[in-house]
C-alpha positions as CSV (number, residue, x, y, z in Angstrom):
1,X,89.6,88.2,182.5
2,X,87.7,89.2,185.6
3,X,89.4,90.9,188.5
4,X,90.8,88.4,190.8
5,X,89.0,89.1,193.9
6,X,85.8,88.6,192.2
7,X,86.7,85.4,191.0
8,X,83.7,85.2,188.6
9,X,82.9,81.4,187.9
10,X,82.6,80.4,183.8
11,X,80.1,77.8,182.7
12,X,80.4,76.8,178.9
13,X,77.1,75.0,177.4
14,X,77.7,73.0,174.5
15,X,75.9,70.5,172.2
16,X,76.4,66.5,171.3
17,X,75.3,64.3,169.0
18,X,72.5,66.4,167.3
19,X,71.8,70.0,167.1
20,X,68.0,70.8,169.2
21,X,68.6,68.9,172.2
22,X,67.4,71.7,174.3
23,X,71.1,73.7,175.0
24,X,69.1,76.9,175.0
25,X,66.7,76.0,177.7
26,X,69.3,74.4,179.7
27,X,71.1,77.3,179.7
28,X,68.2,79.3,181.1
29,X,67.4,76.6,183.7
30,X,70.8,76.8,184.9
31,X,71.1,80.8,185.6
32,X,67.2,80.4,187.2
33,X,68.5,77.4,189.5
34,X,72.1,79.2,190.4
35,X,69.8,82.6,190.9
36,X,67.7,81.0,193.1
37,X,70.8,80.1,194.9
38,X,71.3,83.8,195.3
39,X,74.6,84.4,193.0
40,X,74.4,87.1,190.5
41,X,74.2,85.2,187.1
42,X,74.4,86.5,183.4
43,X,74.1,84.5,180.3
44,X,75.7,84.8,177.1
45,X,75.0,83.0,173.9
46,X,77.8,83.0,171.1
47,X,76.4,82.1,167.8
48,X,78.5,80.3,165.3
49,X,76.7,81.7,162.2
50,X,78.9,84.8,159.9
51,X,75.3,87.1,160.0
52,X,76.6,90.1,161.9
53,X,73.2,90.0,163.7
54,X,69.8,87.5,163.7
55,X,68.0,91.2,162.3
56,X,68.1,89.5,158.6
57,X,67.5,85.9,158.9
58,X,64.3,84.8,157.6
59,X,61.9,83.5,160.5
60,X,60.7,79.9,159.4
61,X,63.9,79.0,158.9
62,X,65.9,80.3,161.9
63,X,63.3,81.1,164.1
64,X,62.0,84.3,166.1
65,X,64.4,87.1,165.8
66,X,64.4,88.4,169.7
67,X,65.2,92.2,170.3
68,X,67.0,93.6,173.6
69,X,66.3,96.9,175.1
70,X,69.4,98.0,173.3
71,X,67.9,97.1,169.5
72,X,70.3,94.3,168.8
73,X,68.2,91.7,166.9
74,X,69.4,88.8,168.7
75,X,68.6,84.3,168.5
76,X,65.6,83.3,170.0
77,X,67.6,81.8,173.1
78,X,68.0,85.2,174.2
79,X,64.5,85.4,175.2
80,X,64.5,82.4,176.7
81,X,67.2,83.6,178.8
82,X,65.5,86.5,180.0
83,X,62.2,84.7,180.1
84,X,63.8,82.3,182.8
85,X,66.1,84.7,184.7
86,X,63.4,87.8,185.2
87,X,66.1,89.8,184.2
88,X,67.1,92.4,181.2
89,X,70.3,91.7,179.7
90,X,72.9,94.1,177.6
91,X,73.9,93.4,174.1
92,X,77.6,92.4,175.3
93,X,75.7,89.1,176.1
94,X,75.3,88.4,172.2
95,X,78.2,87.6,169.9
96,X,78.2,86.0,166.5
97,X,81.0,84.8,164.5
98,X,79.7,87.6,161.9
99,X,80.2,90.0,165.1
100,X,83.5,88.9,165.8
101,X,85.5,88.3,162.5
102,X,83.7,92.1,161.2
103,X,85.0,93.6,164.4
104,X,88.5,92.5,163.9
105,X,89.1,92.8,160.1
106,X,87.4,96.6,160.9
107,X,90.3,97.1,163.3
108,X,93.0,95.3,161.1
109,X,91.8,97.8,158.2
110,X,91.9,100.7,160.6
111,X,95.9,99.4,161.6
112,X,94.4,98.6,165.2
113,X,97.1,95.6,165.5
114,X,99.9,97.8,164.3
115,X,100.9,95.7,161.1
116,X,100.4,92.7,163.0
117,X,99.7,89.4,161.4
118,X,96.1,88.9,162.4
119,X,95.6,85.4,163.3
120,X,91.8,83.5,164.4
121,X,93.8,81.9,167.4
122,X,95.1,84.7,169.0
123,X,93.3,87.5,167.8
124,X,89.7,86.2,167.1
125,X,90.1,84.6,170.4
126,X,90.8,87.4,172.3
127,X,87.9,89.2,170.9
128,X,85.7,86.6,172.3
129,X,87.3,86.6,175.4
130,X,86.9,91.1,175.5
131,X,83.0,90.4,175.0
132,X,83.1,87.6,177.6
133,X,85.1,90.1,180.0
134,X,82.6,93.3,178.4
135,X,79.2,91.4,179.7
136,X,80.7,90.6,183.1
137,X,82.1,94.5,183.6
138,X,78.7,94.9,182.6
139,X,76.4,92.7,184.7
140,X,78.6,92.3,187.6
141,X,77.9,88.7,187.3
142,X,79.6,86.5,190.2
143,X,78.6,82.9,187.6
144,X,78.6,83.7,183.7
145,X,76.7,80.9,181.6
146,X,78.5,81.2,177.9
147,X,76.0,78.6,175.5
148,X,78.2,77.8,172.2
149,X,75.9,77.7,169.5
150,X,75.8,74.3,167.2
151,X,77.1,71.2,167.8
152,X,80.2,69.5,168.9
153,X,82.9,68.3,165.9
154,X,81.1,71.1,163.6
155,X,83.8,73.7,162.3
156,X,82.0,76.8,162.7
157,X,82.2,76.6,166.6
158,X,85.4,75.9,167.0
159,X,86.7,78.8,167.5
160,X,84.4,79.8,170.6
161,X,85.6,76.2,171.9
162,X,89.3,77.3,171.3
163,X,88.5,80.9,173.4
164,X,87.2,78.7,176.5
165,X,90.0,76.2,176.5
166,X,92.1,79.2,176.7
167,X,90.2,80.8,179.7
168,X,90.2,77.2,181.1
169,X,94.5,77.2,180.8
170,X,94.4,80.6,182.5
171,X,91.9,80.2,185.6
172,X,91.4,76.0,185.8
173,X,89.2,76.2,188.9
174,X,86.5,79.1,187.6
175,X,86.1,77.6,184.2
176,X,84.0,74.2,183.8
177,X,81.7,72.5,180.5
178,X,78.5,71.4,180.2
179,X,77.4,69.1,177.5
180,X,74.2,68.7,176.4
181,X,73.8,65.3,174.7
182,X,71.0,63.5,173.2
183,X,70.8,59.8,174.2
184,X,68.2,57.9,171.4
185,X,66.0,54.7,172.2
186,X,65.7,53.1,168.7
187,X,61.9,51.7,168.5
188,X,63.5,48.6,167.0
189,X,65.4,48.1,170.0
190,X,63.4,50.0,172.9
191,X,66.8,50.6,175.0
192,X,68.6,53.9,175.6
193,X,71.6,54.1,174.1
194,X,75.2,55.9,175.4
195,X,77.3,55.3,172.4
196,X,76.6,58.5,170.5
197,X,77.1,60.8,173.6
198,X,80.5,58.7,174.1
199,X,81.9,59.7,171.0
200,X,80.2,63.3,171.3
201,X,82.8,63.4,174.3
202,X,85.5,62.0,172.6
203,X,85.3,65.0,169.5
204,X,85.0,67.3,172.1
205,X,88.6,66.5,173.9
206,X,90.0,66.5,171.1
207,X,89.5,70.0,170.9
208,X,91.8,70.1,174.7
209,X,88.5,70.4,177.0
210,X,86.2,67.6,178.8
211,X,82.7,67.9,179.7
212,X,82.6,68.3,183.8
213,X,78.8,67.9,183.7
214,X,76.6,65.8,180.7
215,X,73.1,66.6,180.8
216,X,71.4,63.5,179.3
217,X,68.2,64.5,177.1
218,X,65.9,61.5,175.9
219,X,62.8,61.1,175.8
220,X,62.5,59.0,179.2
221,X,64.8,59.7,182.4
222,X,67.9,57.9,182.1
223,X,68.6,55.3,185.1
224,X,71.1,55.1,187.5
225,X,72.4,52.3,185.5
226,X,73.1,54.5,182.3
227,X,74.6,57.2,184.2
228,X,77.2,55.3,185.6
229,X,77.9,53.4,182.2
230,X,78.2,57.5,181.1
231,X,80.2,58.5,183.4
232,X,82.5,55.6,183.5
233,X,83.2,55.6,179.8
234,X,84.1,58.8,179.7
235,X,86.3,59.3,182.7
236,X,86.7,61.6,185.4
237,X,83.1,62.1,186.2
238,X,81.0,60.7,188.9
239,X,77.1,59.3,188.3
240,X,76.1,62.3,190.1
241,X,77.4,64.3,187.4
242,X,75.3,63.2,184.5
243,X,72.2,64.8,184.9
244,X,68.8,63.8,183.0
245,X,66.8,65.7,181.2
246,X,63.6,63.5,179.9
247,X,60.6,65.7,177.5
248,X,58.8,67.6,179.7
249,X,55.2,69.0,179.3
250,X,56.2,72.8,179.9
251,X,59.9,74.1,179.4
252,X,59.5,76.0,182.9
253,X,59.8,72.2,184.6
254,X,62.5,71.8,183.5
255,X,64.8,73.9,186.3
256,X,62.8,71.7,189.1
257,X,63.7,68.6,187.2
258,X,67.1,69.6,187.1
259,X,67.2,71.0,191.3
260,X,65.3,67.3,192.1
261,X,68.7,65.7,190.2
262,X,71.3,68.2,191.9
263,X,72.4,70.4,189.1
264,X,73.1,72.8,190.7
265,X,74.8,71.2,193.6
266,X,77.3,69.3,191.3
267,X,78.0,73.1,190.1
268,X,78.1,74.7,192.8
269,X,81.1,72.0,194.5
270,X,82.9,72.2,191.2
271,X,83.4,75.8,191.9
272,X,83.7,75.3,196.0
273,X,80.2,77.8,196.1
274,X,78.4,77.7,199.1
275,X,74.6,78.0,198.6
276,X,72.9,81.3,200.0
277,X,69.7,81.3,202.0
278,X,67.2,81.4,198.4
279,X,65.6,78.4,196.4
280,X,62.9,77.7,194.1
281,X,59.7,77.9,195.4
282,X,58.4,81.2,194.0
283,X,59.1,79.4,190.5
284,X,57.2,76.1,191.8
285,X,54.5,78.2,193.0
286,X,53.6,80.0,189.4
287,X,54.4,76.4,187.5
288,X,52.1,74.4,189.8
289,X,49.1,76.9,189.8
290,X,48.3,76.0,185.9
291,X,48.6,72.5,186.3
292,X,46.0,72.4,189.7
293,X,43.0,74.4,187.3
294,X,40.6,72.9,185.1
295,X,40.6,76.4,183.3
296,X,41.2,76.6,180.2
297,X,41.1,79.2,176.9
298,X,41.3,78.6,173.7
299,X,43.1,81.1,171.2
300,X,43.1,81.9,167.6
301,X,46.6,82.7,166.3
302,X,46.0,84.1,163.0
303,X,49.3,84.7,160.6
304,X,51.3,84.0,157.7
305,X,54.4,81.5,158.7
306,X,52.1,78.1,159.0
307,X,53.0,77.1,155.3
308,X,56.2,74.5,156.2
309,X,54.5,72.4,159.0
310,X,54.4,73.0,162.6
311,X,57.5,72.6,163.9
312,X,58.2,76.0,162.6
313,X,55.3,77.3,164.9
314,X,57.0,77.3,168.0
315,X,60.5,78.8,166.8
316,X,58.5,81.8,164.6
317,X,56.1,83.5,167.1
318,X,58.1,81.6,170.7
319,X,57.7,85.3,172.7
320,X,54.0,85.2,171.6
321,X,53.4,81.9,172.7
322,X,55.5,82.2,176.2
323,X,53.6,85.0,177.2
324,X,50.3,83.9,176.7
325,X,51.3,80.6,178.5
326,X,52.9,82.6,181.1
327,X,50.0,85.2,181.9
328,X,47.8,82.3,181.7
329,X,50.0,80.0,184.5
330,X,49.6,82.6,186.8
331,X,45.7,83.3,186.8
332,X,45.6,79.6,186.6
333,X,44.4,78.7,183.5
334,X,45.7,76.5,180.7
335,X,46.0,78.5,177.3
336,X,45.5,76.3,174.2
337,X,46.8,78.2,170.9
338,X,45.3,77.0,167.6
339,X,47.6,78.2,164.5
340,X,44.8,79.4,161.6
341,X,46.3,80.2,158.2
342,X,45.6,84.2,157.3
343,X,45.0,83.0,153.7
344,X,41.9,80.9,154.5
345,X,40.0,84.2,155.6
346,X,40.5,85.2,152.4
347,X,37.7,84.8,149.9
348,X,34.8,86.5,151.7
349,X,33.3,87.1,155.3
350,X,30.5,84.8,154.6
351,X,33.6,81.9,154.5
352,X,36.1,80.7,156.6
353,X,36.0,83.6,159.1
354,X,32.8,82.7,161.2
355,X,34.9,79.5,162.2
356,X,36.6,82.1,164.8
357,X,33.4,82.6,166.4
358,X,34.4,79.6,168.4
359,X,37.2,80.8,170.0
360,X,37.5,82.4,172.9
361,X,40.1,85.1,171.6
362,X,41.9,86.1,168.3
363,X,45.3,87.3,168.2
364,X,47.4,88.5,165.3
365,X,51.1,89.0,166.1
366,X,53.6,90.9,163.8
367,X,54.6,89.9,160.4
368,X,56.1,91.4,157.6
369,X,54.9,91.3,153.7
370,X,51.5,91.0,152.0
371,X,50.7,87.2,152.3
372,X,47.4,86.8,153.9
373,X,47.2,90.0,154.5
374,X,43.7,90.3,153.2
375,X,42.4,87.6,155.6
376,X,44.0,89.0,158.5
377,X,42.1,92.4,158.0
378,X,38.8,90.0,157.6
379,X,39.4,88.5,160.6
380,X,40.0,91.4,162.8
381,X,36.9,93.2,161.2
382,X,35.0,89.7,162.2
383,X,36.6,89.5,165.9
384,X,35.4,93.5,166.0
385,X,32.0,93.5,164.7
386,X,31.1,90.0,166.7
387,X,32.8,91.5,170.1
388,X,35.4,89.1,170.2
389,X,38.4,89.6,172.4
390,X,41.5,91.1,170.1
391,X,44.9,91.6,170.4
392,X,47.0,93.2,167.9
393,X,50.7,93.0,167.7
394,X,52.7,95.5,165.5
395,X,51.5,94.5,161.9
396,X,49.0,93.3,163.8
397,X,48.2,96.4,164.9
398,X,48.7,98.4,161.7
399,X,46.2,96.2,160.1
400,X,43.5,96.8,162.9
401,X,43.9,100.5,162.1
402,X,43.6,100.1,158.0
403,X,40.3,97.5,158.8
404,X,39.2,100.5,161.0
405,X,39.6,103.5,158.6
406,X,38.2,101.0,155.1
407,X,35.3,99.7,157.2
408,X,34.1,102.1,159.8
409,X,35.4,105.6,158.4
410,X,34.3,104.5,154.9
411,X,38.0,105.4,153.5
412,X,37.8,102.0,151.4
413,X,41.8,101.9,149.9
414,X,43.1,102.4,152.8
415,X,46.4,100.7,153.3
416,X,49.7,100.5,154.5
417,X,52.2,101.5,152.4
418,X,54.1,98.6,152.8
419,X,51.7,96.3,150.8
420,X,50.5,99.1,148.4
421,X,53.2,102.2,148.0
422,X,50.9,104.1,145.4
423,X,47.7,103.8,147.7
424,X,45.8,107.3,148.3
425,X,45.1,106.9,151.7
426,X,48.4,105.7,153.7
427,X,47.1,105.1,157.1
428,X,50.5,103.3,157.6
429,X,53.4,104.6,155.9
430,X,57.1,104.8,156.6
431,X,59.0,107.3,158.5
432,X,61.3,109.4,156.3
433,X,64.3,108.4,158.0
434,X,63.3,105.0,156.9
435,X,62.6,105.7,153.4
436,X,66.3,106.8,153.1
437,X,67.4,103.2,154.7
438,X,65.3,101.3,152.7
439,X,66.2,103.3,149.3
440,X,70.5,102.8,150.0
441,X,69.2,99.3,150.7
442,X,70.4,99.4,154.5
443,X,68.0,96.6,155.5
444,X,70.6,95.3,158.4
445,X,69.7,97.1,162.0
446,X,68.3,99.7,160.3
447,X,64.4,99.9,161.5
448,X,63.0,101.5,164.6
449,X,64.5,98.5,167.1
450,X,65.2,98.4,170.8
451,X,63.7,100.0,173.8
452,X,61.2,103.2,173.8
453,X,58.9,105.0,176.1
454,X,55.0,105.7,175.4
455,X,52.8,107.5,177.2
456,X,49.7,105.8,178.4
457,X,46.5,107.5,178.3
458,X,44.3,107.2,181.9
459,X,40.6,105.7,181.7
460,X,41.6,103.7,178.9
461,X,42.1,99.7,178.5
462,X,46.0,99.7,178.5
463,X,45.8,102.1,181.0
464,X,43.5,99.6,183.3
465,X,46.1,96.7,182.6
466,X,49.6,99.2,182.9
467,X,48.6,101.1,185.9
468,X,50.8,103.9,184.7
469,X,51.2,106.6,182.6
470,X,54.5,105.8,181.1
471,X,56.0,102.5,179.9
472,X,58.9,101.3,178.2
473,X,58.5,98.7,175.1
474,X,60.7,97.0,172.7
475,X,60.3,97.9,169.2
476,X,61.2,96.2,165.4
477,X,59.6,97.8,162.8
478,X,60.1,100.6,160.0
479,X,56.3,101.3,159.4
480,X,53.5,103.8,161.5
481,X,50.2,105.1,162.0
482,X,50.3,108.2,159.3
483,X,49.9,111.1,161.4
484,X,48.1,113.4,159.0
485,X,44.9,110.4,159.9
486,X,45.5,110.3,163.6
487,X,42.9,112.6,164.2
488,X,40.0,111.4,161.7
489,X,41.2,107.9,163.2
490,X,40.2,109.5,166.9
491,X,37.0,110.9,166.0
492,X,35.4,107.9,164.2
493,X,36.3,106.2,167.6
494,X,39.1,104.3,167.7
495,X,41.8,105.4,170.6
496,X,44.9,105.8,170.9
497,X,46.1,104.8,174.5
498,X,49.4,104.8,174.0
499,X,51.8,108.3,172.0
500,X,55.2,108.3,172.1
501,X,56.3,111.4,174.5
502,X,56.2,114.2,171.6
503,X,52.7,112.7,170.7
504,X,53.5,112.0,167.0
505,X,53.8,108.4,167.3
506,X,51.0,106.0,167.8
507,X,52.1,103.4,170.3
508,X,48.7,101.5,171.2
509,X,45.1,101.4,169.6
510,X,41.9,100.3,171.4
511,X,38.4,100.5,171.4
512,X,36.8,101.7,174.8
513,X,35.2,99.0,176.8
514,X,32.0,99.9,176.6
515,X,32.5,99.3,173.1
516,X,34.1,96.1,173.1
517,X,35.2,94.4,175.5
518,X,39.2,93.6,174.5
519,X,40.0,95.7,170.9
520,X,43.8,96.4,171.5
521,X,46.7,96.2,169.3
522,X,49.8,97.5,170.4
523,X,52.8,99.1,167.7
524,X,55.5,97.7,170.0
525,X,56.4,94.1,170.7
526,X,55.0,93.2,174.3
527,X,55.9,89.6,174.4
528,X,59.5,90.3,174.5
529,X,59.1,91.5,178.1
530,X,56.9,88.8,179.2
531,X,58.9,87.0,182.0
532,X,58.4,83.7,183.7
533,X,57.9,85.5,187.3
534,X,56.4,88.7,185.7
535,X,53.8,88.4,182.8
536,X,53.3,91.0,180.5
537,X,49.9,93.0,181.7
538,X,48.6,93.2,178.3
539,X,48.4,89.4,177.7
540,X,47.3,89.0,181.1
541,X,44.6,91.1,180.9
542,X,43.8,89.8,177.7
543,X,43.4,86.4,179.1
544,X,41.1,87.7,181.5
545,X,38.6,88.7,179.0
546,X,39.1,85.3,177.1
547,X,38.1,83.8,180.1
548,X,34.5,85.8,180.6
549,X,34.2,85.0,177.0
């Protein structure tokens, strides 16, 4: 693997008992506690699933489908991951089995093995262990954190567990597992209970590995007395290695709760790592600032994926909602989010709609399709007219353009193409590139994704919030303001802030402030570079304005 006078340190995260014990954020917490510590970390998550990429997966059932600068359409725990670590990572630090098994039957097809008999264990292996090798060439990393996706004793991660026991064989001391277990307390009998994690550890040596660390999630903090009934059962492990991991109020306590029980300590010995001269107290700084104000907004989140309950809430729109909590830790206020069906705002604007008047902001984040599309556009109209702080993100955006041109330019079918391809007036329409895609059926990777720069126009609201002319923003969408209607758009009064570099994109559109005081929807996705030590100034600013509201 890594050059040997590097000696870069391995930590595999893996899952017991029960699949959304928190693997993802314990991942995160671990880089942001070992970065504090002043090592160069990366983290990796390997997927188990055969998708190629996250791009295709539907939303409320997966969850959020989080882009990197490079466009790879990526799990959700990727953002947590660069959420936690204030860091941008490179798509070598996403694998899927998909990935893996299409890379190596590509380069069995091509004779890349030389008439070889192409095996999972070696070859498929060995592909993991290239990517592994890839990120770390890559970030330089002196500690990589690799989270196996799933849970232990299921067949589709095996194979990732079979790549780690290898790099375990070949380099014992820079290799070490973390398991994630979930320890119940059954109402009926109102005691935690260690049997389930036991035999979560026996499945997982059977696969030739044994956890170094458990971290023990439950609802409560588990006791002294647990952890040594843990950590005797299974062998090999000291109390001070089973770490707990009770609910928290805010995912960002969850490093602190983890430094206060000597995570990364434990860690740090099993690898014979010194500590350098860093720690957390930045990260308890922004955390604490929240909790010590009686400030509070109160947010309408208005979309389409509130049909199936909300659990699916949090997975869907997760960048949204970190980096409104994030920008509103650090002015100090809490920000309450209150999930209001699109559909509901449909009927008329003497209905439903005036509800949002007792908010203190509405935000409408991307989307795809025509559900509810009719009440969003009636409830951007109402947050306009009423001078109530907006935020519009991608679709959200799009729509604040086709509610400008119907209701104040008078162009009353104006659409997007997207909902209505035979409309006159296209003030959204797809780029020709895209129509090509769309009509081969190449829906996989194939919209405007990743990283691209805008230029910001000065005296404006984004410009106020940015503090520069140009910016770079992540992108996922196949759809854009219909150039030929830019300039009609301009003149009725609605500005674009924000052009891509040749000026023929729109990028952000805003009303000026002596207009409104917050009308800005942005083409790009902001929350995907919202970070726990660095909000996103958009969302910050719009918080601001929720506030005076």
């Amino acid at each position: 693997m890594a050059d040997k006078k590097s000696r870069t340190k391995y930590i595999f995260v893996v899952g017991g008992v029960m699949s959304g014990v928190g693997k993802g954020v314990t991942t995160a917490s671990i880089g942001t506690i070992l970065k504090s510590k002043g090592f160069r970390v990366s983290l990796i998550k390997a997927d188990p699933y055969l998708n190629v990429d996250a791009g295709t997966m539907n939303p409320t059932e997966h969850g959020e489908v989080f882009v990197m600068d490079s466009g790879l359409e990526t799990d959700q725990d990727m953002g947590n991951y660069e959420r936690f670590l204030n860091q941008t990572l490179p798509k070598e630090n996403y694998m899927t089995n998909g990935m893996v098994f299409k890379y190596v039957i590509d380069k069995e097809r091509a004779l890349g093995y030389k008439g070889k008999c192409v095996e999972p264990t070696y070859h498929i292996t060995e592909e993991i262990l290239r990517r592994i090798n890839e990120s770390v060439k890559k970030t330089n990393a002196e500690i990589v954190v690799v989270e196996i996706g799933g849970t232990i004793g299921e067949y589709q991660n095996a194979i990732f567990l079979e790549a780690a026991r290898q790099l375990k064989n070949k380099n014992p001391k820079d290799v070490m597992f973390v398991m994630v277990s979930y320890l119940p307390t059954p109402s009926s009998i109102g005691e935690m209970k260690t049997k389930p994690t036991q035999n979560a550890v026996m499945q997982m040596n059977s696969y030739g590995v044994s956890p170094n660390i458990i971290v023990a999630r439950a609802e409560l903090p588990i006791d002294k007395k647990r952890k040594e009934k843990i950590a005797h059962m299974v062998g090999l492990l000291s109390s001070e290695d089973v770490i707990a991991a009770p609910n928290v109020s805010s995912i960002y306590d969850v490093p602190i709760n983890f430094e206060n029980d000597g995570l990364a300590r434990r860690i740090l010995d099993h690898f014979n790592l010194k500590p350098k001269q860093k720690d957390l107290n930045e990260w308890k700084k922004v955390i604490s600032k929240s909790k010590k104000s009686n400030k509070e907004v109160n947010i309408a989140v208005v979309g389409k994926y509130f049909d199936t309950g909300d659990f699916v809430l949090s997975d869907a729109y997760i960048s949204v909602i970190e980096a409104l909590k994030i920008s509103g830790m650090h002015l100090g206020v809490k920000t309450n989010l209150h999930w209001l069906n699109s559909k509901n705002f449909e009927k008329s604007l003497g209905g439903e709609v005036k509800s949002l008047s007792g908010y203190d902001g509405v935000l409408v984040p991307g989307g795809f399709g025509e559900t509810g599309i009719e009440g969003k556009i009636n409830a951007i109209k109402y947050a306009r007219e009423n001078k109530i702080p907006y935020f519009g993100l991608c679709y959200g955006m799009q729509l604040m353009v086709v509610e400008y041109a119907r209701n104040v330019l008078g162009v009353k079918d104006a659409h997007t193409v997207e909902i209505n391809p035979k409309t006159k007036n296209p003030v959204i329409d797809i780029m020709p590139d895209q129509k090509k895609k769309l009509e081969m059926k190449d829906y996989g990777a194939s919209m405007r994704l990743g990283s691209y720069e805008a230029v910001i126009k000065k005296g404006t609201v984004a410009f106020s919030a940015y503090k520069k002319e140009k910016v770079l923003e992540r992108h996922r969408h196949r759809y854009e303001v219909n150039p030929e209607y830019v300039k009609m758009i301009e003149e009725a009064g609605l500005v674009f802030s924000g052009k891509s570099p040749n000026g023929v994109l729109m990028e952000i559109a805003e009303l000026p402030k002596s207009v409104h005081p917050f009308f800005l929807g942005t083409q790009f996705h902001p929350e995907f570079l919202a970070r726990v030590l660095e909000p996103h100034p958009l969302f910050t600013d719009f918080i601001k304005v929720c506030l005076k509201k």
